[in-house]
C-alpha positions in Angstrom: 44.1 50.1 -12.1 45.0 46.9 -10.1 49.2 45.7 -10.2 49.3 42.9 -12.1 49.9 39.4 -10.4 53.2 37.9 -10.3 53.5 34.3 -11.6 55.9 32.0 -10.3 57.6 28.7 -11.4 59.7 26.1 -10.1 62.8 25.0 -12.1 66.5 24.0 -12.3 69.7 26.5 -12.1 72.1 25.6 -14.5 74.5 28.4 -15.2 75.8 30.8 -12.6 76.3 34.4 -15.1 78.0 37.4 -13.5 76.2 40.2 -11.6 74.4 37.6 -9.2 72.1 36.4 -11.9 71.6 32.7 -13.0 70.2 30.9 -16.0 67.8 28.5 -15.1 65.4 25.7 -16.8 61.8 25.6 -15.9 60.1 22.8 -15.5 58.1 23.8 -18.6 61.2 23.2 -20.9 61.8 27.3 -21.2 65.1 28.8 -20.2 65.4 32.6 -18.5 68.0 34.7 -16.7 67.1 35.5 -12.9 68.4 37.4 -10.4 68.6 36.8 -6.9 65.6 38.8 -5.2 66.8 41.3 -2.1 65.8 38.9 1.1 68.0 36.3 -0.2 70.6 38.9 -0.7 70.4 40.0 2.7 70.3 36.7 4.7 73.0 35.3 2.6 71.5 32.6 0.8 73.4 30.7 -1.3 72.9 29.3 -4.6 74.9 27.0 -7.0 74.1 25.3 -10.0 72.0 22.4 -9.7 69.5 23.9 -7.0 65.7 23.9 -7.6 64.7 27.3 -7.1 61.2 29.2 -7.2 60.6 32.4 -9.4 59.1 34.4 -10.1 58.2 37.0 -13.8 56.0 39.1 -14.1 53.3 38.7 -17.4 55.0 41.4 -19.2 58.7 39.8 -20.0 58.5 35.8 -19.5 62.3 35.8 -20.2 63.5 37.6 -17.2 62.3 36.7 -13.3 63.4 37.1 -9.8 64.6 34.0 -8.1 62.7 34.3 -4.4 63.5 30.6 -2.8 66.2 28.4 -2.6 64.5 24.5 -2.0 66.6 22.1 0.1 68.1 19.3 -1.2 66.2 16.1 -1.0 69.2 13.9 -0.1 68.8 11.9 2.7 71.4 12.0 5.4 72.3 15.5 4.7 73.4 16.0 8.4 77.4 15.9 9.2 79.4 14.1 6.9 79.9 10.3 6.7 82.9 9.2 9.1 82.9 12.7 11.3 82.4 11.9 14.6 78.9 12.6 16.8 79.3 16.0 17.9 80.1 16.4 21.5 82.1 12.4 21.8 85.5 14.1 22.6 85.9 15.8 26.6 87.4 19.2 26.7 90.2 19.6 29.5 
């Protein structure tokens, strides 16, 4: 018998809980707890409330999923901060 396909959606994290899980809305209106899947874990990816994050549940239990991506934000301008100067202006002696 054939593993079942994963299914993933995109939503909105809006609680942080303890034991590196978050609550976040989907963009179908549905809330869930996820946890944050092992390659985020191990290159230290960040997440705070207010990302837009990818998951993914399996078909079985559509209130628990796996959070597997991290989107950037779609600020503009999100290089150095406004007033820092250029890197590389100042000489070193």
């Amino acid at each position: 018998m054939a593993k079942e396909e994963l299914i993933q959606f995109e939503g909105l994290v809006t609680e942080i809980l303890p034991d590196a899980r978050y609550r976040v809305q989907l963009d179908a209106g549905h809330e869930i707890v996820a946890y944050t899947a092992g390659k985020m874990k191990k290159n230290r990816i960040k997440t705070l409330a207010g990302d837009r994050v990818t998951i993914e549940m399996s078909p079985y239990d559509l209130e628990k999923g796996r959070l597997i991506f991290r989107h950037k934000d779609e600020r503009p301008g999100g290089g150095a901060p406004r007033g820092a100067p250029p890197r590389g202006q100042f000489r070193r002696r």
